[in-house]
KOLKOLVEX-256308 format. One record per residue: residue in three letters; y, x, z of N, C-alpha, C in turn. Coordinates in Angstrom, 2 decimals. Layout:
BEGIN
+------+---------+---------+---------+---------+---------+---------+---------+---------+---------+
! zapa !    n.yy !    n.xx !    n.zz !   ca.yy !   ca.xx !   ca.zz !    c.yy !    c.xx !    c.zz !
+------+---------+---------+---------+---------+---------+---------+---------+---------+---------+
!  ALA !       Y !       X !       Z !       Y !       X !       Z !       Y !       X !       Z !
...
+------+---------+---------+---------+---------+---------+---------+---------+---------+---------+
***
This chain:
BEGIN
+------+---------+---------+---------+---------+---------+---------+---------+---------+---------+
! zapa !    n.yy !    n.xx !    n.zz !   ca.yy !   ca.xx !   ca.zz !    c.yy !    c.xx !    c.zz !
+------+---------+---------+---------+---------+---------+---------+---------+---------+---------+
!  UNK !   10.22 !   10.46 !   15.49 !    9.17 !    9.81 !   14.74 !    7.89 !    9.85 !   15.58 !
!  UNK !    7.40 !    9.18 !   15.66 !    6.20 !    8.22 !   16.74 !    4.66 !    8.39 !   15.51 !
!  UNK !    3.41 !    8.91 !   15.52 !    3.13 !    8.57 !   14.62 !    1.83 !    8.26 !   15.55 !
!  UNK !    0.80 !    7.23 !   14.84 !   -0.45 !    6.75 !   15.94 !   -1.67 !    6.14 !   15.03 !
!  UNK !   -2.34 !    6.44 !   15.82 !   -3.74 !    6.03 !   14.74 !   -4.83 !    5.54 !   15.99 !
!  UNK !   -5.20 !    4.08 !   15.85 !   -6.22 !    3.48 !   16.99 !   -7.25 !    3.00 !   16.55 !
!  UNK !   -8.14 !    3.15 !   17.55 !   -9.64 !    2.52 !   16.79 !   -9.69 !    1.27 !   17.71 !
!  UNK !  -10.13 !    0.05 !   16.70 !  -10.09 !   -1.26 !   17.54 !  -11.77 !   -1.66 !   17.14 !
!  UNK !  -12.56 !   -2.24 !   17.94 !  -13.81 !   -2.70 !   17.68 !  -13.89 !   -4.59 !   17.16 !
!  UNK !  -14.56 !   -4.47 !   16.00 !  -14.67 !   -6.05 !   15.25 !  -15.64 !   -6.57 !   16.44 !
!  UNK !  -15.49 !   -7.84 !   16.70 !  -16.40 !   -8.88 !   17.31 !  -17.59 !   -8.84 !   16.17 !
!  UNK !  -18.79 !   -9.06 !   17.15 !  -20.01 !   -8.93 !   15.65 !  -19.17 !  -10.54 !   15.50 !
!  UNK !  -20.46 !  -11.06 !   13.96 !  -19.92 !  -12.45 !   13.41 !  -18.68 !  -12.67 !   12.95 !
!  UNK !  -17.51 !  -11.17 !   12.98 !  -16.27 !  -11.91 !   12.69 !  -16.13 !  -11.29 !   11.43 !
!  UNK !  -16.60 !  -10.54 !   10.91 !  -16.51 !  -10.05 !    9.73 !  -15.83 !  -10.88 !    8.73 !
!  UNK !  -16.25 !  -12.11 !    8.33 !  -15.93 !  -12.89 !    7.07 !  -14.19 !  -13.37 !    7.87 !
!  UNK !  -13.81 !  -13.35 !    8.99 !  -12.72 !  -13.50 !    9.64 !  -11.71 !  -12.49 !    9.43 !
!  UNK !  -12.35 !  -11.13 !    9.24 !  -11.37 !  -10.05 !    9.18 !  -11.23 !  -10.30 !    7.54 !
!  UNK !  -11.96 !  -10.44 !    6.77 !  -11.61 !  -10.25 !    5.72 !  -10.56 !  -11.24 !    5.03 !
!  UNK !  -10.72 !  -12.56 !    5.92 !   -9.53 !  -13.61 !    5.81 !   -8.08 !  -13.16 !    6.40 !
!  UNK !   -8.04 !  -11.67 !    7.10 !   -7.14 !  -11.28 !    7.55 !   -6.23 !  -10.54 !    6.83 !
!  UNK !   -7.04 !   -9.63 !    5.67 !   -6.93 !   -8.61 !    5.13 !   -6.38 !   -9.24 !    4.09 !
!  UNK !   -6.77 !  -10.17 !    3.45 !   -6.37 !  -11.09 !    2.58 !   -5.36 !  -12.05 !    2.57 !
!  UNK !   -4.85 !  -12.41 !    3.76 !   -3.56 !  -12.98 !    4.56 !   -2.68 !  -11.92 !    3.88 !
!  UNK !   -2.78 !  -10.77 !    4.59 !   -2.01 !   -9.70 !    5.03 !   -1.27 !   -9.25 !    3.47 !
!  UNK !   -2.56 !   -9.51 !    2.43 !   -2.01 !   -8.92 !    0.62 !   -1.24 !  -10.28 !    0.62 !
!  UNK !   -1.44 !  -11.02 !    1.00 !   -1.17 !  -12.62 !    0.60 !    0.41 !  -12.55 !    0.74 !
!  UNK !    0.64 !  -12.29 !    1.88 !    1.90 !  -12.04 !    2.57 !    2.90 !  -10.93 !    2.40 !
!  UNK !    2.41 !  -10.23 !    1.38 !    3.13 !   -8.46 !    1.75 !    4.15 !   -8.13 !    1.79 !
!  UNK !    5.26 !   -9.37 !    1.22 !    6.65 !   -9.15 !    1.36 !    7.10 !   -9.11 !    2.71 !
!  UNK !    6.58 !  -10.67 !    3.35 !    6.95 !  -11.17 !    4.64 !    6.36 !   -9.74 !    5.28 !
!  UNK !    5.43 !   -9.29 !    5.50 !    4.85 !   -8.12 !    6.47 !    5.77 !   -6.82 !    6.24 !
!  UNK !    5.96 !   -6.80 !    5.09 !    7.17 !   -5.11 !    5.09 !    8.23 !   -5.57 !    5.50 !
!  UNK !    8.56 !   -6.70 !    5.22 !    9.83 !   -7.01 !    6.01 !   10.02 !   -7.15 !    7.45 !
!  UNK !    9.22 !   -7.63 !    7.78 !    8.51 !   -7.55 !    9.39 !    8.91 !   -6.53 !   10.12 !
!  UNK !    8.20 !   -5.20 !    9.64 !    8.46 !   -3.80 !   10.16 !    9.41 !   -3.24 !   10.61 !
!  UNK !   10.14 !   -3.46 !    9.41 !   11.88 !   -3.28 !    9.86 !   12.37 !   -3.69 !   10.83 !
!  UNK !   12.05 !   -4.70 !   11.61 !   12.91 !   -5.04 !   12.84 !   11.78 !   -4.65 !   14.10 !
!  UNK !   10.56 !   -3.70 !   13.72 !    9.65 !   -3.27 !   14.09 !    9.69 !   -1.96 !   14.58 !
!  UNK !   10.58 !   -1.35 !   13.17 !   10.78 !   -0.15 !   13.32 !    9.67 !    0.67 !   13.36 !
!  UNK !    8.89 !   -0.44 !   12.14 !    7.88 !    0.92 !   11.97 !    8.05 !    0.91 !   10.64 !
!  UNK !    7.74 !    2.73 !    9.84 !    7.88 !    2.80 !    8.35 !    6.85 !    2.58 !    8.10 !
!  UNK !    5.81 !    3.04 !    8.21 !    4.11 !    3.03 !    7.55 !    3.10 !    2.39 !    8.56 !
!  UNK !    2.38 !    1.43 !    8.04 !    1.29 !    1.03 !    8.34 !    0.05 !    1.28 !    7.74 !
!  UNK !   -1.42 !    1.22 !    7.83 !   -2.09 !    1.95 !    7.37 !   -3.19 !    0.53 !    8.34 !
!  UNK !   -4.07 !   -0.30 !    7.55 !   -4.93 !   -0.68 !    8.32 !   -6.56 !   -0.09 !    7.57 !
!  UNK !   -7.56 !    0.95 !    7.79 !   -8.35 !    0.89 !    7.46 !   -9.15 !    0.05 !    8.48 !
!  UNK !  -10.86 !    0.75 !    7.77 !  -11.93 !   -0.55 !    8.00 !  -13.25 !    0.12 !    7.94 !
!  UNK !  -14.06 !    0.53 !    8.89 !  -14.82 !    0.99 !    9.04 !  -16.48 !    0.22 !    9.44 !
!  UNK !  -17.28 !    0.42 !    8.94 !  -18.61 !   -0.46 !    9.29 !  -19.63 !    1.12 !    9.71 !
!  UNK !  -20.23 !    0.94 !   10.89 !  -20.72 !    2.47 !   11.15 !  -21.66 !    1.92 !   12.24 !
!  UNK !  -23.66 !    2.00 !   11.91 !  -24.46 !    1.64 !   12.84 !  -24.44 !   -0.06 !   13.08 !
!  UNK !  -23.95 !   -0.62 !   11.78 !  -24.18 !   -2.02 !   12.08 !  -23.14 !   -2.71 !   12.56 !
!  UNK !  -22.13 !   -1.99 !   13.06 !  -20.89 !   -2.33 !   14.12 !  -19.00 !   -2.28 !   13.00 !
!  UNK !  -18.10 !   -2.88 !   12.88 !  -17.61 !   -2.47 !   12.23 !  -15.84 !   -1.98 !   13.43 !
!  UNK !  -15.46 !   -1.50 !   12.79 !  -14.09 !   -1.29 !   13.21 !  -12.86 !   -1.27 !   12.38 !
!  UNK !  -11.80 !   -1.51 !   12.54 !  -10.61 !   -1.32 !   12.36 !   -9.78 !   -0.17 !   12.62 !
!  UNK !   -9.12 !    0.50 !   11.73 !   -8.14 !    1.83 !   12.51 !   -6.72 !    1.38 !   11.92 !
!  UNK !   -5.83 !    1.39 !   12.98 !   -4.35 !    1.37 !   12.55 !   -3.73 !    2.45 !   13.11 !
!  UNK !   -3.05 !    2.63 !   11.72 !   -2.33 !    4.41 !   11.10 !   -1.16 !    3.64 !   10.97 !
!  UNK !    0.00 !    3.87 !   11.89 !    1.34 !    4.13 !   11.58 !    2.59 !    5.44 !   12.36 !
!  UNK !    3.46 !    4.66 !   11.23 !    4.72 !    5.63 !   11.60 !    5.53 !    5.08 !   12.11 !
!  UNK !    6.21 !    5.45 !   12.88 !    7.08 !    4.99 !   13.66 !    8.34 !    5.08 !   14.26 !
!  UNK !    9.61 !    4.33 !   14.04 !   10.74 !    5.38 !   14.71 !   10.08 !    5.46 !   16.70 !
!  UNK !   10.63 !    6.80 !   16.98 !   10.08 !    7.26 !   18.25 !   11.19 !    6.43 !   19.70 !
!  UNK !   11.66 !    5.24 !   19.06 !   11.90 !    4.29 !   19.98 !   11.42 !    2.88 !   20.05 !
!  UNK !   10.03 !    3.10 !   18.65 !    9.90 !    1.58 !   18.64 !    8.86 !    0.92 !   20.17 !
!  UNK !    9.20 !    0.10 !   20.08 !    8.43 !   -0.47 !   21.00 !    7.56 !   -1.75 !   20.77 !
!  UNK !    6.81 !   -1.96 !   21.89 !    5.87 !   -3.46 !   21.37 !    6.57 !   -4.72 !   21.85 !
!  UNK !    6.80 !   -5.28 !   21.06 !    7.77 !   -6.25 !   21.28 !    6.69 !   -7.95 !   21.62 !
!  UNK !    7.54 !   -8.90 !   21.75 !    6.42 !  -10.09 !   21.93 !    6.70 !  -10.66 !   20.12 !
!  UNK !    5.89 !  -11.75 !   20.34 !    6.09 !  -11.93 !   18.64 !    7.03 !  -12.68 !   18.55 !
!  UNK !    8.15 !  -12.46 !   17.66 !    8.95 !  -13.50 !   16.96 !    9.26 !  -13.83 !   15.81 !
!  UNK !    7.97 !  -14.48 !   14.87 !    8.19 !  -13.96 !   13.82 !    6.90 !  -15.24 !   13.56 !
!  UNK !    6.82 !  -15.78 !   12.33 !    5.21 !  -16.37 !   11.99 !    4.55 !  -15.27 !   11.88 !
!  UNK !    4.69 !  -14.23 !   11.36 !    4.11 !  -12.97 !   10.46 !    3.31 !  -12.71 !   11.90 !
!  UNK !    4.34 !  -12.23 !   12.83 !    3.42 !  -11.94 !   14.41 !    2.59 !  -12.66 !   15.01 !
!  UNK !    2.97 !  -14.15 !   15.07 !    2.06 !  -14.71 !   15.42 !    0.92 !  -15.07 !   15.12 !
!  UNK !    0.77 !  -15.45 !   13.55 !   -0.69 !  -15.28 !   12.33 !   -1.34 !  -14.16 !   12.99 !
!  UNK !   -0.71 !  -12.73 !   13.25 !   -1.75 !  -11.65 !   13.24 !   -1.98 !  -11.38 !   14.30 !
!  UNK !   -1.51 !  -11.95 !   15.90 !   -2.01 !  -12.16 !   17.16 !   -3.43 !  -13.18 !   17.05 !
!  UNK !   -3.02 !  -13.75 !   16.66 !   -4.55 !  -14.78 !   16.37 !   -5.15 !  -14.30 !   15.63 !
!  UNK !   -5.53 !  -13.81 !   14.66 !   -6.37 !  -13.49 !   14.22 !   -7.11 !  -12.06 !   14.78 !
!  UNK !   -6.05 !  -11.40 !   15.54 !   -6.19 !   -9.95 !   16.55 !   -7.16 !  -10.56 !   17.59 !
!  UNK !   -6.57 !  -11.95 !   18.43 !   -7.77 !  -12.50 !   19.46 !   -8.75 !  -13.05 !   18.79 !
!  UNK !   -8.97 !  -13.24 !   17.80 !  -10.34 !  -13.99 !   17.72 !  -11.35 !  -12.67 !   16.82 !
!  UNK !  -10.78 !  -11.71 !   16.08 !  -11.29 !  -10.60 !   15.82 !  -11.99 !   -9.40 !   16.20 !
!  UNK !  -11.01 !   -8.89 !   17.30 !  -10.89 !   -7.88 !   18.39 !  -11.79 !   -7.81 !   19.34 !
!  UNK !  -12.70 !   -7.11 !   19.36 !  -13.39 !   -6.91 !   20.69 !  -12.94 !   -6.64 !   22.01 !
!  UNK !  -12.38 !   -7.33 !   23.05 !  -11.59 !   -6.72 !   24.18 !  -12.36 !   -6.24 !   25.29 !
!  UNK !  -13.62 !   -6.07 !   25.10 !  -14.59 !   -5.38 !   25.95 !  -14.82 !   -3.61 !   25.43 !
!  UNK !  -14.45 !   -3.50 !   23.98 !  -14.09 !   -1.89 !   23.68 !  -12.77 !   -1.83 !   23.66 !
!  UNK !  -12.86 !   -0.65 !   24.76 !  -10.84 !    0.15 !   24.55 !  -10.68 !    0.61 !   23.92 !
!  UNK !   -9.95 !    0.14 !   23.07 !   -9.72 !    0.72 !   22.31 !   -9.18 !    2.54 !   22.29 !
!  UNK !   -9.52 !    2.90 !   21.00 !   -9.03 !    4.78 !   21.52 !   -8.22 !    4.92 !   20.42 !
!  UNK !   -7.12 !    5.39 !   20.98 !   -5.98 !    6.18 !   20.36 !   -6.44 !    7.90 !   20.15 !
!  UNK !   -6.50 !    8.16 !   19.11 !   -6.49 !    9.61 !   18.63 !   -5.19 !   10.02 !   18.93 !
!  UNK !   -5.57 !   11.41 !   18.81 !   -4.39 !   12.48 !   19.03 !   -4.25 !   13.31 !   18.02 !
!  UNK !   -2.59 !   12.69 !   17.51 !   -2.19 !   13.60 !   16.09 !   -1.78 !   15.26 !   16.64 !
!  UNK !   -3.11 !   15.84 !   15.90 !   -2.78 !   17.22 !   16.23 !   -1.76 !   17.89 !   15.52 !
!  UNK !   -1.66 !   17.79 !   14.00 !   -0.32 !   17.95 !   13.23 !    0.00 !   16.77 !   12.78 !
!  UNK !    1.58 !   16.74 !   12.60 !    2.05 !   15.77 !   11.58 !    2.63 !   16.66 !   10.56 !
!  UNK !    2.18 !   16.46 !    9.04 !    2.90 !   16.83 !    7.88 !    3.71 !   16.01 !    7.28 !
!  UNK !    5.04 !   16.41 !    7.26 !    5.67 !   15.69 !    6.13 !    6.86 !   16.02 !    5.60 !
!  UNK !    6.71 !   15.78 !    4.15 !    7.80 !   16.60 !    3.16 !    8.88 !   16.73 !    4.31 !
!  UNK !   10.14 !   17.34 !    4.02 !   11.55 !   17.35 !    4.01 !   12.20 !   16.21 !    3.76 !
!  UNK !   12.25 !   15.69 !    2.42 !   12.76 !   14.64 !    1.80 !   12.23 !   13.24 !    2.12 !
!  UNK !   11.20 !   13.33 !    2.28 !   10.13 !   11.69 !    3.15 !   11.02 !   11.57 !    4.92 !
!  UNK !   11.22 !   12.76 !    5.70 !   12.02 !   12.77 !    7.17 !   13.07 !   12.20 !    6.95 !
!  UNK !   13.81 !   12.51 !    5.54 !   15.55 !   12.08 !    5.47 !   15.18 !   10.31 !    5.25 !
!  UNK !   14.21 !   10.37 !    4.04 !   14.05 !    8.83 !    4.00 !   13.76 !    8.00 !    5.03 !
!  UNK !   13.20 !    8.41 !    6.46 !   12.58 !    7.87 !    7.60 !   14.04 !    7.73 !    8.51 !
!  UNK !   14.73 !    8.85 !    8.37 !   15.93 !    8.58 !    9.62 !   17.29 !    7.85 !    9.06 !
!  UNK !   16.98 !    7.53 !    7.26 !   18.13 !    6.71 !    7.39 !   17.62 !    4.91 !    6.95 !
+------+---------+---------+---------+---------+---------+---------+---------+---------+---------+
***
């Protein structure tokens, strides 16, 4: 199990863009959990941070510890590549935190490995 949490920086002005994202994303929620699965990720987690005028994005997931980044094949992938380039600041690197613990039940691990 893979687990990761990144901080991505909003383009100023795109704000009313992310929120057309966020709103896609409820819009869609079947197509997107279904997504995962051939993703091989269990949990996603997109928060949303506004801090000094500036806002950010953090994505919190879980992961089986072979998933990989795949190219998109999917509408679901491709909607959220575009909206990732026109959102995304690619002048901040993004930073990956470091999970110092992971907690999790017993019974949530069995549900993850089958």
């Amino acid at each position: 199990m893979k687990v990761e949490l990144t901080k991505f920086r909003i383009k100023p002005g795109k704000s009313e863009v992310v929120d057309e994202w966020i709103t896609y994303i409820h819009e869609s929620m079947d197509s997107v959990v279904a997504n995962l699965e051939g993703d091989k990720i269990y949990i996603e987690t997109i928060f949303r941070e506004a801090f000094n005028d500036v806002e950010y994005l953090y994505w919190y997931s879980i992961q089986d510890k072979e998933a990989a980044e795949s190219e998109p094949n999917s509408p679901i992938d491709e909607k959220h590549l575009e909206y990732f380039d026109e959102c995304i600041d690619k002048t901040f690197r993004p930073e990956d935190m470091v999970a110092a613990a992971v907690m999790v039940q017993d019974k949530f691990k069995d549900c993850i490995k089958n």
